[in-house]
N, CA, C and O of each residue as an XYZ file, in Angstrom:
608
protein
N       0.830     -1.169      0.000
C       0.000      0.000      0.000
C       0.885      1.246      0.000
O       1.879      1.333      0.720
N       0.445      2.295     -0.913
C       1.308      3.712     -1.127
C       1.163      4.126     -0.064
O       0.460      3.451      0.688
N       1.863      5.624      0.543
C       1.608      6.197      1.798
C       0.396      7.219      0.737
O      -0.143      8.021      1.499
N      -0.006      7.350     -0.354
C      -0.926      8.071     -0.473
C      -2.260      7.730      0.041
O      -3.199      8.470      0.330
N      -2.116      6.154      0.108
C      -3.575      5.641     -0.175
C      -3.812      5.540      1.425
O      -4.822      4.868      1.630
N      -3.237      5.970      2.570
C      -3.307      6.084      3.898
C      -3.955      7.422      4.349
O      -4.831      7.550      5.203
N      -3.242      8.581      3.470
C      -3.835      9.960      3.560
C      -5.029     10.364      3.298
O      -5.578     10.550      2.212
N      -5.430     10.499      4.433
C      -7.022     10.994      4.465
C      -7.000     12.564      4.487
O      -6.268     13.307      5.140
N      -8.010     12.869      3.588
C      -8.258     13.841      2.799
C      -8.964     14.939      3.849
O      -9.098     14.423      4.958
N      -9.361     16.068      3.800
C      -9.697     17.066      4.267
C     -10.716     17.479      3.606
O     -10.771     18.082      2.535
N     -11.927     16.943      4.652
C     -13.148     17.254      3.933
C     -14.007     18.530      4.804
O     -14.021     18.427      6.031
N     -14.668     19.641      4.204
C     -15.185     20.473      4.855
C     -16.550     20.751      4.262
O     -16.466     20.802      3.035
N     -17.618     20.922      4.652
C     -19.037     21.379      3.897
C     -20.340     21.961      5.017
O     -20.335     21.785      6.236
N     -21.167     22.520      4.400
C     -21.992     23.045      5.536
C     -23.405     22.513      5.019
O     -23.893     22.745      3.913
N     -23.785     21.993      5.722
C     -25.217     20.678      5.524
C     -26.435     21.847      5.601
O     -27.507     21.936      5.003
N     -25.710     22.792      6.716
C     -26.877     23.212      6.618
C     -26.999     25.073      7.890
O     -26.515     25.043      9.021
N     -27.564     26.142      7.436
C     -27.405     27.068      8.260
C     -28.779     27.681      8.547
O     -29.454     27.873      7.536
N     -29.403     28.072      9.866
C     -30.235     28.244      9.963
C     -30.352     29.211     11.339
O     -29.296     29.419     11.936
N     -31.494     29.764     11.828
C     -31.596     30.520     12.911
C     -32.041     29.747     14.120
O     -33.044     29.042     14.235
N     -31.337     29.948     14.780
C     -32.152     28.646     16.288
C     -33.216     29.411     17.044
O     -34.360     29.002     17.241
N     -32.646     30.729     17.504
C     -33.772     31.534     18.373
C     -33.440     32.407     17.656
O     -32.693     32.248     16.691
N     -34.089     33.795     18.116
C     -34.066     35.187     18.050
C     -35.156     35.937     19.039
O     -36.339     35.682     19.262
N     -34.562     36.631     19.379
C     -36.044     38.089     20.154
C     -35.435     39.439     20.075
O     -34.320     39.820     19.720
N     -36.459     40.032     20.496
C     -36.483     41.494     20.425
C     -37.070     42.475     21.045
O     -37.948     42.927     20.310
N     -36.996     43.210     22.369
C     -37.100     43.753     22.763
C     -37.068     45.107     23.366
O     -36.019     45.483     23.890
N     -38.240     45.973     23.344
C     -38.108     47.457     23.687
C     -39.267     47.623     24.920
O     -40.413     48.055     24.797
N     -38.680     47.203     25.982
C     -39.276     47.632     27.671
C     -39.724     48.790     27.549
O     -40.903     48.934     27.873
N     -39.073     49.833     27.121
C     -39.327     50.753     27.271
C     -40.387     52.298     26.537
O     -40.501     53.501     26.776
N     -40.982     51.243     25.535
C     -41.687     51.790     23.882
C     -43.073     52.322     24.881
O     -43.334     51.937     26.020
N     -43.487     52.866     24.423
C     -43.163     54.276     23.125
C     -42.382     55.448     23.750
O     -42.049     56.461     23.136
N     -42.157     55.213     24.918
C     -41.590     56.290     25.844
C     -40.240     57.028     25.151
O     -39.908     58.210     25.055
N     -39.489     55.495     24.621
C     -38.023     55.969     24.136
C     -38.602     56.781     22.479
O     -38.354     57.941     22.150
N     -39.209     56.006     21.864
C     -38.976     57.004     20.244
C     -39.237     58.561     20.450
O     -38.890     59.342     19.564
N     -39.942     59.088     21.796
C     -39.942     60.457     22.120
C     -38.763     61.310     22.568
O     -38.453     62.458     22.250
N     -38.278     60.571     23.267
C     -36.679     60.880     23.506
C     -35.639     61.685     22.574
O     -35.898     61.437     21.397
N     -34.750     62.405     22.684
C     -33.326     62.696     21.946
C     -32.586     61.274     22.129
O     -32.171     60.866     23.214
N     -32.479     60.543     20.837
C     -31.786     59.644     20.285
C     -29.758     59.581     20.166
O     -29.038     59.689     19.174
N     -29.357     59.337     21.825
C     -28.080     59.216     22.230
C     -27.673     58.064     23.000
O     -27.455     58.041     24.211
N     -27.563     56.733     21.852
C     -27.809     55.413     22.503
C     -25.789     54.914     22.793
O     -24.687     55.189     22.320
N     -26.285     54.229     23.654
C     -25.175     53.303     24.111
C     -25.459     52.130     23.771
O     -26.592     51.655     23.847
N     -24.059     51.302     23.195
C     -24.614     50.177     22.631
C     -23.507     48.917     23.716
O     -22.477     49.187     24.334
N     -24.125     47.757     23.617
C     -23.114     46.960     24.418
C     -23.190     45.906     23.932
O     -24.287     45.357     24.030
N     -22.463     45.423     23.457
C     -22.335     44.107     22.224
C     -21.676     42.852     22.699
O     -20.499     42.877     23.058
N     -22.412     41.717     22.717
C     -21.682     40.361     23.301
C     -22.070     39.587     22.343
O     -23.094     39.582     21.661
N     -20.384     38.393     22.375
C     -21.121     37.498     21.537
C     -20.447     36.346     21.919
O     -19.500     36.418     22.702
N     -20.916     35.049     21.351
C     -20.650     33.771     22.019
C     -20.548     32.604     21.295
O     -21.604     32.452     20.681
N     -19.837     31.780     21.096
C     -20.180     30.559     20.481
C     -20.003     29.050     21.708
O     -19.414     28.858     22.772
N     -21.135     28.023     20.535
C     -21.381     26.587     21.123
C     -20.752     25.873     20.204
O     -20.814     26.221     19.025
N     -20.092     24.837     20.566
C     -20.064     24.121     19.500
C     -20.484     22.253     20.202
O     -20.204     21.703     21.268
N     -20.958     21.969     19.435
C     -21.874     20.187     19.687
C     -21.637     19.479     19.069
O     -22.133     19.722     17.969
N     -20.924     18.319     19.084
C     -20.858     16.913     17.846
C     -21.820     16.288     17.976
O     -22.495     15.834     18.900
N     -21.826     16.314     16.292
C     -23.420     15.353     16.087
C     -22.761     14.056     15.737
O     -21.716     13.780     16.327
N     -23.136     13.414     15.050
C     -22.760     12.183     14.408
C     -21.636     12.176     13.250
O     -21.138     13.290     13.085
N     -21.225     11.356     12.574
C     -20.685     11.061     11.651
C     -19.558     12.065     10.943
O     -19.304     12.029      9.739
N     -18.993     12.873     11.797
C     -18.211     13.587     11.583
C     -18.536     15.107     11.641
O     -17.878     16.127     11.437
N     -19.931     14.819     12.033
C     -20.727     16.776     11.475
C     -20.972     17.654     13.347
O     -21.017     17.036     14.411
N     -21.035     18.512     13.243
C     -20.708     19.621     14.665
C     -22.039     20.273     14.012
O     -22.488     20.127     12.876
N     -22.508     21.015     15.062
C     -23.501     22.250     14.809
C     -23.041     23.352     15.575
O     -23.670     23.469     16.626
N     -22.384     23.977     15.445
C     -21.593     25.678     15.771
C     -22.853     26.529     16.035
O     -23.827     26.213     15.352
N     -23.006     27.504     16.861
C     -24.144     28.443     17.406
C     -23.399     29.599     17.528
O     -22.423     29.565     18.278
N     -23.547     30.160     17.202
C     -23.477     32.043     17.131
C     -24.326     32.641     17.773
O     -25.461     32.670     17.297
N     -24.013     33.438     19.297
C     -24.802     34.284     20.109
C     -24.678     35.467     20.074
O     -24.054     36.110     20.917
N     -25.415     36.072     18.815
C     -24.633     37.692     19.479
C     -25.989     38.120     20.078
O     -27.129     37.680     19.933
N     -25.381     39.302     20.922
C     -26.753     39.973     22.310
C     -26.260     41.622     22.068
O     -25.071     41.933     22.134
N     -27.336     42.609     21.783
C     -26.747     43.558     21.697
C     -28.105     44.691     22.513
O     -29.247     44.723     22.056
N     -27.683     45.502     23.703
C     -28.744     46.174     24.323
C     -27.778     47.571     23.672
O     -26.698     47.864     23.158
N     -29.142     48.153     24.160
C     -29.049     49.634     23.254
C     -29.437     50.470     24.782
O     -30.246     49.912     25.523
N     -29.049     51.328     25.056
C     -29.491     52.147     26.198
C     -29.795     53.473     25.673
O     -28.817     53.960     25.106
N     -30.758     54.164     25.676
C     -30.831     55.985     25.633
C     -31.382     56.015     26.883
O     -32.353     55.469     27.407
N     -30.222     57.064     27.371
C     -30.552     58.005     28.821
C     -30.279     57.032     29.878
O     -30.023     57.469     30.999
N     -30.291     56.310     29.760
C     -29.623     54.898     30.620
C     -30.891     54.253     30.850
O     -30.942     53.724     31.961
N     -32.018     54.120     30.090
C     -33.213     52.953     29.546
C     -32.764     52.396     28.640
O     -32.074     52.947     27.783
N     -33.154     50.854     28.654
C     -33.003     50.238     27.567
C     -34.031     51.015     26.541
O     -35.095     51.574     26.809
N     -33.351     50.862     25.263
C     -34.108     51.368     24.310
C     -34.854     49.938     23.488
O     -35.962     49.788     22.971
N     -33.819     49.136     23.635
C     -34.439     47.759     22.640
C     -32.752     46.737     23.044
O     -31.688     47.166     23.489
N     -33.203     45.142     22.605
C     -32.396     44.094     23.544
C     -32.624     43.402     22.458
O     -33.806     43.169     22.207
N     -31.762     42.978     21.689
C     -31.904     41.871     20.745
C     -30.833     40.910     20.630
O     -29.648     41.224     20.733
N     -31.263     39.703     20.410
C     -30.442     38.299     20.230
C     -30.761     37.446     19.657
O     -31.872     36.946     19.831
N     -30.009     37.052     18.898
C     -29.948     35.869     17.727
C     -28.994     34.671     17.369
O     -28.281     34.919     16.396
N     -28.885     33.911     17.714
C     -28.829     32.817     17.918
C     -28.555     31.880     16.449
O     -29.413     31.000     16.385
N     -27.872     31.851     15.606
C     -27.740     31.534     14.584
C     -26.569     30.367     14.619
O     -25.452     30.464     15.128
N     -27.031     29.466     14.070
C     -25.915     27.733     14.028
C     -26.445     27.445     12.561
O     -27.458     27.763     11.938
N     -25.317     26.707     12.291
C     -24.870     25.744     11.324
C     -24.990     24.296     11.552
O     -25.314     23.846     12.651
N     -24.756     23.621     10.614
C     -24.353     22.205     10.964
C     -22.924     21.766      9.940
O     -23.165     21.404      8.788
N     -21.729     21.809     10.332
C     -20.664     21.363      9.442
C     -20.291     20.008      9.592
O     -20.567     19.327     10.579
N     -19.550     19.560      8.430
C     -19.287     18.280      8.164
C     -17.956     18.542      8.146
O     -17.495     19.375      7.365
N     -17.159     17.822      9.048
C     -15.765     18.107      9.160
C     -15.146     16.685      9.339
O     -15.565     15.879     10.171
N     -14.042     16.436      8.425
C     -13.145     15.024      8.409
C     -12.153     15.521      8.182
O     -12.075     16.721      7.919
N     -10.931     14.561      8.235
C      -9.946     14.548      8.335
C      -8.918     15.577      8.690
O      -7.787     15.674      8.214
N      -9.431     16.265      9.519
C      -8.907     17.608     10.453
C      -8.168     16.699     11.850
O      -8.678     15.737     12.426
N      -6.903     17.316     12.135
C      -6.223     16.646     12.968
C      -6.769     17.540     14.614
O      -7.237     18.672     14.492
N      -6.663     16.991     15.876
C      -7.074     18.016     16.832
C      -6.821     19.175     16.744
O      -7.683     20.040     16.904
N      -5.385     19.471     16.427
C      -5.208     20.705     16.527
C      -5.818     21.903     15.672
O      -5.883     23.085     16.012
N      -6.462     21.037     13.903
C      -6.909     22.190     13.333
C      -8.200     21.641     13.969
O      -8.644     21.281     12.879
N      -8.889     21.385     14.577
C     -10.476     21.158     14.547
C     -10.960     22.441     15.322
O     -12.009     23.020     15.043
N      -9.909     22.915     16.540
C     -10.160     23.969     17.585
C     -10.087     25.314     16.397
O     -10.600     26.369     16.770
N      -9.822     25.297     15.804
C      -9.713     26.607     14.489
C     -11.056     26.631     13.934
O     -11.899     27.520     14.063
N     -11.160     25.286     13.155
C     -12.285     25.253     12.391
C     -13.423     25.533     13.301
O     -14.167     26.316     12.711
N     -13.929     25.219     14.571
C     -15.664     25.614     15.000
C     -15.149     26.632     15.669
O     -16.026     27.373     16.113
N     -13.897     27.004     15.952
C     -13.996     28.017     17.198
C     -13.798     29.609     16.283
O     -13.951     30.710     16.811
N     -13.418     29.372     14.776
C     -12.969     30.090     14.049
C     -14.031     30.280     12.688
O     -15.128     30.816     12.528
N     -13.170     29.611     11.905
C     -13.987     29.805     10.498
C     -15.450     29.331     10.534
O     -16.191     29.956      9.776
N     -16.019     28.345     11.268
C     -17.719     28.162     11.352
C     -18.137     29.252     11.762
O     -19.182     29.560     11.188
N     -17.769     30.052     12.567
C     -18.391     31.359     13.194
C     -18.782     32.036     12.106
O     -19.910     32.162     11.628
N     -17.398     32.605     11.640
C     -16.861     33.413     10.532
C     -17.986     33.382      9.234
O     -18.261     34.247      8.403
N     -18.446     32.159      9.414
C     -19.527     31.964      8.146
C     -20.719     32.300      8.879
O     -21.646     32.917      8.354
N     -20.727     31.922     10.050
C     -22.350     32.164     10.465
C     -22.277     33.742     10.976
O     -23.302     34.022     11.598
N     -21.393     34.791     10.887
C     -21.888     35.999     11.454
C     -23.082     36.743     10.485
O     -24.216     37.193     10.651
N     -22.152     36.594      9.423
C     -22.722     37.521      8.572
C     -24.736     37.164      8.424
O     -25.553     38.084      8.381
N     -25.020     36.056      8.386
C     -26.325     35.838      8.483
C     -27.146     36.452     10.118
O     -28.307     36.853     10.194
N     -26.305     36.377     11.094
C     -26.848     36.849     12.531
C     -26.814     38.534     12.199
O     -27.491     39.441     12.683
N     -25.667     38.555     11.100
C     -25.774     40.512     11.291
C     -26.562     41.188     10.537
O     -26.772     42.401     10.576
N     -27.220     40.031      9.509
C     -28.798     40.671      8.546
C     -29.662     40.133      9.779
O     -30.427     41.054     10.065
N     -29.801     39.439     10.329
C     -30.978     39.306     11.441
C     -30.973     40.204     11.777
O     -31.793     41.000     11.320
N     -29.850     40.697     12.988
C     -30.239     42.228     13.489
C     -30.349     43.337     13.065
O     -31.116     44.189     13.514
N     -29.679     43.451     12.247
C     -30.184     44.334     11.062
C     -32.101     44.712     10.997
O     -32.775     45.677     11.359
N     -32.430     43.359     10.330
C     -33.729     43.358     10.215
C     -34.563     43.544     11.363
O     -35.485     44.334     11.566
N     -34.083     42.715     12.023
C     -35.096     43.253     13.618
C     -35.204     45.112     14.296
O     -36.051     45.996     14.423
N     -33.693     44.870     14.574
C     -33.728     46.372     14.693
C     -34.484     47.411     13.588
O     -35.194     48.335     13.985
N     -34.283     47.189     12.390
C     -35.102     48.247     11.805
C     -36.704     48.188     11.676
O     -37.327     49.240     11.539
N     -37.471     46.748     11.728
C     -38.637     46.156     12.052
C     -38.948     47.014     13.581
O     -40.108     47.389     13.754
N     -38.294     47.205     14.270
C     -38.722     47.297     15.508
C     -38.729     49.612     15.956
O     -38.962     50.383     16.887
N     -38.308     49.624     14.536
C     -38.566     51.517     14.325
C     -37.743     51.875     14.671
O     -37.838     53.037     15.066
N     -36.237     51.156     14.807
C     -34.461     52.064     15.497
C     -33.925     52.629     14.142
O     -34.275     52.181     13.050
N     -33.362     53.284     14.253
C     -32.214     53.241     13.648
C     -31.276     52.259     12.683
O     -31.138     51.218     13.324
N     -30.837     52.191     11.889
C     -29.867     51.045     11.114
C     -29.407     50.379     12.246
O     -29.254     51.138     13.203
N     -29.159     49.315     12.437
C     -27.872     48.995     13.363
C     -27.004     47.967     12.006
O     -27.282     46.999     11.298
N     -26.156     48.646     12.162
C     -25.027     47.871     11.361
C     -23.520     47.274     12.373
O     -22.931     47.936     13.227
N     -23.285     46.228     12.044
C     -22.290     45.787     13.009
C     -21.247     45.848     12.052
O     -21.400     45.665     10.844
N     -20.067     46.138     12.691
C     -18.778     45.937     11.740
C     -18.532     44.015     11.936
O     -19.152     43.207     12.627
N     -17.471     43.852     11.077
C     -17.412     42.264     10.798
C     -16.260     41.774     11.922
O     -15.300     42.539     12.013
N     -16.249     40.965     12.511
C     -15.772     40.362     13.522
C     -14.331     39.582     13.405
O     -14.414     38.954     12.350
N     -13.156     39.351     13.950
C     -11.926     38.935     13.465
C     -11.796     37.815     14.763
O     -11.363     38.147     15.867
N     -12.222     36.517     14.443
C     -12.701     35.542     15.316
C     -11.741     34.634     15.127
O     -11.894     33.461     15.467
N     -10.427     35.182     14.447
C      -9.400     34.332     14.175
C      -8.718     34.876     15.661
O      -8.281     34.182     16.579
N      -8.801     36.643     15.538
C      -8.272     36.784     17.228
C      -9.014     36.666     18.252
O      -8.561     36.903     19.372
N     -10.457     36.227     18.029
C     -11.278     36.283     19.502
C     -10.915     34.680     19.736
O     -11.084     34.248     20.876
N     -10.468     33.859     18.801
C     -10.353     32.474     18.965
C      -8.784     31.934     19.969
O      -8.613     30.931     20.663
N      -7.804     33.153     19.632
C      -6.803     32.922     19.719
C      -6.392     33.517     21.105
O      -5.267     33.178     21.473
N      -7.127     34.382     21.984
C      -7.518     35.210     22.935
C      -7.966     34.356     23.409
O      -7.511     34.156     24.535
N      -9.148     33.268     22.901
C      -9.732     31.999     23.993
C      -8.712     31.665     24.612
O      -8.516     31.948     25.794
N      -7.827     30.926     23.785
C      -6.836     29.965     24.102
C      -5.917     30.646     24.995
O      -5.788     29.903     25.968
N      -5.368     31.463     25.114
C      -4.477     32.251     26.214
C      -5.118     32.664     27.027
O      -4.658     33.633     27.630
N      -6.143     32.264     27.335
C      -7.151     32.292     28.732
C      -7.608     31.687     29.350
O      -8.144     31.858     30.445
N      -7.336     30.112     28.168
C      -7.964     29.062     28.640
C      -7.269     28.209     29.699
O      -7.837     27.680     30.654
N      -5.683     28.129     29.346
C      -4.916     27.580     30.569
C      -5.051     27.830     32.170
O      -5.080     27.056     33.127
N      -5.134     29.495     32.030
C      -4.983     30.226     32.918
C      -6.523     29.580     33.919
O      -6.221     29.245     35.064
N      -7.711     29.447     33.627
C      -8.645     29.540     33.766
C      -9.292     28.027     34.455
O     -10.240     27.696     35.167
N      -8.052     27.329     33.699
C      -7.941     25.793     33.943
C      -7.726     24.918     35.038
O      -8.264     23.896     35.464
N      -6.216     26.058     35.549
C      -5.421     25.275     36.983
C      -6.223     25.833     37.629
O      -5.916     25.494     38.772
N      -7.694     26.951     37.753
C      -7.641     27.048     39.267
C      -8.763     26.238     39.603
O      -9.717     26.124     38.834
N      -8.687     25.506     41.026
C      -9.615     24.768     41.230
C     -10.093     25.250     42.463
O     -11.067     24.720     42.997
């Protein structure tokens, strides 16, 4: 047998992308659209990642973004957006890249037309998010993760 015919190949594909939750909230309506419009914004975001079967993960994208005018919430939205990838022949070390990294990377942009849409559905303002560099929020995990590890 060749050493080719041993080398397993590097397979990557996305089965499938979809929205898991979403909401949207303004506690504070109609009170705020009367207001002078001087919002604070506070932006979090999060990922899951889950093995399914046969080689495939489903990655979750949390972003949460509250809006404050005058120090009321103005509106609270979150969306919740996963994939399902099919990932083979990735060795451990690239697998922590691939969901903690590039699956994100694909699923933002669909969570950032969600909020998009909600927020403007809901009578705000645009909210536009700039695009996210999850190669360093990934790499920032990991130099936190040791640390975070030993203490018991």
């Amino acid at each position: 047998m060749s050493e080719e015919n041993t080398a397993v190949e590097k397979q990557f594909s996305i089965q499938k992308i979809y929205t898991k939750d979403m909401s949207f909230e303004t506690p504070n309506s109609p009170k705020v659209f009367t207001e002078k419009w001087e919002p604070t914004v506070d932006f979090n975001l999060g990922t899951n990642v889950s093995p399914l079967e046969n080689s495939m993960f489903e990655v979750a994208l949390t972003v949460t973004i509250t809006v404050k005018n005058n120090d009321a919430t103005a509106y609270l939205v979150e969306v919740n957006q996963a994939g399902i990838f099919s990932l083979g022949g990735f060795t451990d070390e690239e697998m922590g890249p691939m969901v903690g990294s590039f699956c994100p990377n694909i699923l933002f942009p669909y969570a950032r037309e969600a909020i998009s849409d909600l927020v403007n559905k809901g009578g705000f303002p645009q909210m536009l998010l700039a695009p996210v560099n999850f190669d360093a929020l990934y790499a920032q995990h990991l130099q936190q993760a040791p640390s975070s590890e030993t203490i018991n």
